[in-house]
N, C-alpha and C positions, 0 to 999 in steps of 0.2 A: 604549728610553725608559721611563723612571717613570713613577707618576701624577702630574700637573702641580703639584701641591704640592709634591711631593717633589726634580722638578725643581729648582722653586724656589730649596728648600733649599739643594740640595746646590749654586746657584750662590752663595749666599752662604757657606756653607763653604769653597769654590775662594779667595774674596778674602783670608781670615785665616789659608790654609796650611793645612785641613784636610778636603779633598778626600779620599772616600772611597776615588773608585776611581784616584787617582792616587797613592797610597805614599808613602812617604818618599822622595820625589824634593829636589834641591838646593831646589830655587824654593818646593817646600810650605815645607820646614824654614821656609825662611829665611822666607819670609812668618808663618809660625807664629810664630818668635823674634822678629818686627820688631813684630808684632802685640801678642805677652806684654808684651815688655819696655817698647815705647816709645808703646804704646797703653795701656797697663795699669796694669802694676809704678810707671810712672811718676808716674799718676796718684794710685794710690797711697802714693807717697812724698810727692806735694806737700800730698795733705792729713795727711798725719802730722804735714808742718811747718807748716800752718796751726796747728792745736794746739802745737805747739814754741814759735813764736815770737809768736805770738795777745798781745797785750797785755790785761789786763781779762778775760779770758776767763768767759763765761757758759756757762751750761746749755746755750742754743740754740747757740753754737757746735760744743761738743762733740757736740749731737745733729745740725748738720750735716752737720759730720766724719762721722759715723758714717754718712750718709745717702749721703754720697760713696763710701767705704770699703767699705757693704755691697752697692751696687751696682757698684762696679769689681768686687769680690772676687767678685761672681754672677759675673762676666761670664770671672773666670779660669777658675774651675771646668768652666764649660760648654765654653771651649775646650780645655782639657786634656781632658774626657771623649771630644771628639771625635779630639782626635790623639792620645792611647793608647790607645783602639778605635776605631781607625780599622778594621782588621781585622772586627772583631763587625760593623758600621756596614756594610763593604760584602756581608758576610757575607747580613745582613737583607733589606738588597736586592737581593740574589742570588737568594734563597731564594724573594722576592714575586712571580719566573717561575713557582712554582708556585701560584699562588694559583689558585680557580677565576675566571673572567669574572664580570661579572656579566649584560653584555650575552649571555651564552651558556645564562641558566635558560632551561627551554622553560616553564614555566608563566609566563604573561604578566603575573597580576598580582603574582608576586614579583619577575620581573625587572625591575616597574616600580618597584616598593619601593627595592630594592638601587640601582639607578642614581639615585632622587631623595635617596638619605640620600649617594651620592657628591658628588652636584649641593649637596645640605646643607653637606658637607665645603667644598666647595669654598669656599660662600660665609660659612661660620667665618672660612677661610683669608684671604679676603679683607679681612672685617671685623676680625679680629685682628693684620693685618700694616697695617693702615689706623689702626687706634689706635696701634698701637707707632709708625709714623711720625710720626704728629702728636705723640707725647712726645716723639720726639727732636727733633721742631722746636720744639719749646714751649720745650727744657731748652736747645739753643743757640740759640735767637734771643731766650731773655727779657728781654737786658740793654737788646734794640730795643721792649718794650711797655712796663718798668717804669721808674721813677725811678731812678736810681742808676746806678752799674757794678757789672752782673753777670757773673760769670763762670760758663761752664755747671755745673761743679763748683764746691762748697766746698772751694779750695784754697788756699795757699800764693803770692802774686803776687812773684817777686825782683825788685827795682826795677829791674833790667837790663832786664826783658822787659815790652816797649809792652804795654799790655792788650791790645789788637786782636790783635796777634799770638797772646797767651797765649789768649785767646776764640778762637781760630781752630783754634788747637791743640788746645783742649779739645772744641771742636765736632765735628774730625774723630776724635780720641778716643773722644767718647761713642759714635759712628756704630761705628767699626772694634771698638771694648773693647766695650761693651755691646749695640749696636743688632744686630750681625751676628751674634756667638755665641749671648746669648741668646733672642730670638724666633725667629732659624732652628731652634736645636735643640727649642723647644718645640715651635715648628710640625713638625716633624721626628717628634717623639713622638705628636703628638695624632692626626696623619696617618695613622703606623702601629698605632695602638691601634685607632682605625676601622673602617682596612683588614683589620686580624686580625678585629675585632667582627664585621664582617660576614661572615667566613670560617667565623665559627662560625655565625653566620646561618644562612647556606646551607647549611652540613651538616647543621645538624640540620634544615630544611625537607626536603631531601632521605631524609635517616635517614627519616622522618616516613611521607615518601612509598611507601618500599620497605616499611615493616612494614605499611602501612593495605590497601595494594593487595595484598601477597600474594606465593607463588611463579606462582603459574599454571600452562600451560602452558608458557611458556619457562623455565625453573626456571636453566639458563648463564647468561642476559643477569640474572639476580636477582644472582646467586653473583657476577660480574663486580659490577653498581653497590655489592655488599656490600663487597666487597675492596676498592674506590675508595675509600668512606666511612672503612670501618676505617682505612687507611694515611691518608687525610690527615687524620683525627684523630690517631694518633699525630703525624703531621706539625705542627700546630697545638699541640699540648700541646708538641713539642718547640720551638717558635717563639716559644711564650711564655717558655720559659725559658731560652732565646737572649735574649731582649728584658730579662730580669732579670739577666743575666750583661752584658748591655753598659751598659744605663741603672740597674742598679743604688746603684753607689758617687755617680752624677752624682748622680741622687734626695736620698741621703743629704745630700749637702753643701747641695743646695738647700733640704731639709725643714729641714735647721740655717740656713741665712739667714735662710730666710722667719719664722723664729721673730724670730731674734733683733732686725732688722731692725723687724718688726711691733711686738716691744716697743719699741721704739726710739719709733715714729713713733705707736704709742696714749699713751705720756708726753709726746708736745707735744701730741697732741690732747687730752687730759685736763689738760693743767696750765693753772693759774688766769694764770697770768704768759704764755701765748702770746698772738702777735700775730695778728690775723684772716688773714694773707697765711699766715703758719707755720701755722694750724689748716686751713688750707683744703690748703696741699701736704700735711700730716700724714695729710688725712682723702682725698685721694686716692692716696697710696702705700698707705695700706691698700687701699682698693678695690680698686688695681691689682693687687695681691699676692693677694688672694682672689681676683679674677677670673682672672687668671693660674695659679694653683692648682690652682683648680676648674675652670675650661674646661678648660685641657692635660693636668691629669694625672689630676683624681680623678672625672670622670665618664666620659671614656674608658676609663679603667683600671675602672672599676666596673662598663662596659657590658661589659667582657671578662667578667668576673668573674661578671654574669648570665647572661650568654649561652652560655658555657661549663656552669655549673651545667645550663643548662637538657638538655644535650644525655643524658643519662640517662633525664629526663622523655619529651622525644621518640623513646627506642627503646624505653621501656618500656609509656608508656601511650598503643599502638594495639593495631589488632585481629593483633596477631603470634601471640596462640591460635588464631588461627582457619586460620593459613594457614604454620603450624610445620613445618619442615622441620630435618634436621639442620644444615644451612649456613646456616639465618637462628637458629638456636637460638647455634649457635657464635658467630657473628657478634655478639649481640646478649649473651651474655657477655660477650664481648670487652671492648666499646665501656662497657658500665655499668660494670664494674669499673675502666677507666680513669676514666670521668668522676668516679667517686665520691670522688677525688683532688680537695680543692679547687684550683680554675685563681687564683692571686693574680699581683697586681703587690706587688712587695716593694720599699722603697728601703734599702737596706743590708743586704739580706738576712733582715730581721726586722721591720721596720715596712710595715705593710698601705694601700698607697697607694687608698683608697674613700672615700666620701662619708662615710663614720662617721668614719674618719680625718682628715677636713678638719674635721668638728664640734668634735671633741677639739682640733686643734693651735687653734682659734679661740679657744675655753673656755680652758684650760691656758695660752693665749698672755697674754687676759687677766689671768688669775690673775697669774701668773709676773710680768707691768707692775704692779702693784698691789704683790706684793713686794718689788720691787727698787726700783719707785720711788713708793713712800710721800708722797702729797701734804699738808705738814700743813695745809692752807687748806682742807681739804675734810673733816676733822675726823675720826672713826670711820669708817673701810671696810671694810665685810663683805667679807671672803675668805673664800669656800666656809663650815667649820664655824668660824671665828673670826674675831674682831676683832682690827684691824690699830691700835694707838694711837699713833704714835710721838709722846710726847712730850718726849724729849731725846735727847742722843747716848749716853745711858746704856744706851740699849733697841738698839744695834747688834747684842749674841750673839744676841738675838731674833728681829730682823729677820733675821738672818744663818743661821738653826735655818731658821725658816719658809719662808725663800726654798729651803734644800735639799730639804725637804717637800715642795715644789712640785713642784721638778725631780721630784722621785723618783716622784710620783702623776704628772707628763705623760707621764714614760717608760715607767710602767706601764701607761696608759690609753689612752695614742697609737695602739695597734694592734699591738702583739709579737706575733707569732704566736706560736701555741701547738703545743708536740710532740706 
């Protein structure tokens, strides 16, 4: 058995065909395919023909559609990442038999630390998988609070199909297309960014320990906790780069929704023509998007990111002059020359998933809303070192110069690592 999050998980993965440690068995595929296609792809397709066949067609429509679209489309993504590393996926959790306990430090006040920041985990877990339910009951029951006939999605209704039905449909849509893929796997991720965090915790408390205290008298049983340290540090640095070989490309597509998606939803919240119902959904898919961002990926991925760093600090600065041997001298090469490797989370291989990176994609997201969609009710808009004026449809090369600009400073700024 897992840690009880992960449990979780991986039974919500089991319902959409994407069970880690069961293969490509008949019953996954076919749940996998039944999932894509008739929970997904489909939805998909209906709000393409909202757009198609939409009579009078407004802004707000097209920015519903998209609203539809960019959350089905999270929701592809996340399930393809799971069932073409499926392999990496049970790989991970293979590999987390060798994690140390926490309940197994003998220093009492670390082992209290370690097990309340699990107990912490835990109740994330709770309260994260507690909102995501209440959206997906907000999003299929709304048509029961509000005026009108709602449907969960901005789609497409064919006169053949009763609303009830197509509300029924779409309900259990959102639950299977978006509610299972995406919140398991984030929770999936935030879970094991934690669990590794605290991996490096411990070793370097540990490291910490053996250099402060010495060889002594036992000088075997030093050389023995030396060797344990060393190997599951290499272990750990190879873990994290397990973790960017399997959630890498998934990051990537997400880093691009959440963009796009955000712009999307800060143009109804900015535009003079939205209605108070549209500003308030607008101004909660943002929130939801940075909260989701930020909790799952860029402050676990960040706590890696320190906590790794720090492990040099911990074999360098103790009293190891004082109590030098040739196997703590070796040892203690070893270990700094790896650490001095920065330890990153990468989404595509190039982009540095951390808090600095969430500032950027926030800034840049703006920018980027501001020059695609040029409000003119709202007169001169400062964009970074220029004014945005549009006063006719003569100024489109303009607009259409500036908007690549943009692109080309987010992609620079976003976080690319450097060779």
């Amino acid at each position: 058995m897992y840690f009880s999050n992960l449990n979780y998980c991986i039974m919500m993965f089991d319902l959409i065909g994407v069970h880690p440690e069961k293969g490509y068995t008949f019953k996954q595929i076919f749940w996998y395919l039944f999932t894509l296609v008739f929970w997904q792809l489909t939805v998909i397709y209906l709000a393409i023909l909202y757009i198609v066949y939409k009579e009078d067609i407004t802004i707000e429509d097209v920015t519903s559609s998209l609203e539809t679209f960019f959350m089905t489309f999270h929701g592809v993504i996340k399930l393809n990442l799971l069932f073409y590393k499926r392999k990496n996926v049970r790989d991970l959790l293979h590999r987390m038999k060798h994690f140390w306990r926490a309940d197994e430090v003998e220093n009492a006040v670390e082992r209290k630390e370690h097990l309340n920041q699990l107990k912490f985990l835990k109740r994330v877990f709770i309260i994260y998988n507690f909102i995501c339910i209440c959206t997906t009951i907000s999003f299929t029951c709304k048509t029961f609070f509000m005026e009108g006939d709602y449907l969960t999605f901005t789609t497409y209704k064919p006169e053949w199909i009763p609303f009830y039905a197509l509300l029924f449909y779409e309900g259990i849509a959102f639950v299977y297309g978006v509610y299972l893929p995406v919140p398991g796997i984030d929770m999936f991720i935030v879970t094991t960014f934690i669990l590794t965090k605290i991996q490096f915790k411990m070793l370097n408390e540990e490291i910490g320990r053996i250099f402060s205290e010495g060889s002594g008298p036992n000088i075997v049983d030093v050389n023995t906790r030396l060797k344990k340290c060393a190997d599951h540090h290499v272990f750990l640095l190879d873990y994290v780069n397990r973790i960017n070989t399997t959630f890498s490309t998934g990051m990537l597509g997400y880093v691009a929704i959440i963009v796009l998606s955000m712009c999307v939803e800060m143009y109804i919240v900015l535009s003079t023509q939205t209605s108070i119902v549209s500003f308030i959904k607008g101004a909660m898919y943002i929130a939801n998007g940075l909260i989701q961002y930020i909790l799952c990926y860029c402050i676990p991925a960040q706590a890696i990111t320190d906590e790794a760093d720090r492990t040099a600090n911990y074999t360098y600065f103790n009293n190891w002059h004082e109590h030098l041997t040739p196997s703590m001298k070796t040892a203690q090469i070893m270990i700094i020359s790896r650490a001095q490797k920065k330890t990153l989370i990468l989404a595509g291989g190039f982009i540095k998933v951390d808090l600095e990176a969430c500032l950027k994609v926030s800034r840049h997201t703006s920018e980027a809303t501001i020059l695609l969609f040029p409000n003119p009710n709202r007169g001169r808009i400062k964009a970074r070192h220029w004014r945005l004026v549009p006063h006719s449809n003569n100024c489109i090369w303009e607009k259409t110069i500036k908007t690549m600009v943009s692109y080309a400073m987010f992609i620079r700024t976003i976080g690319i690592r450097g060779k």
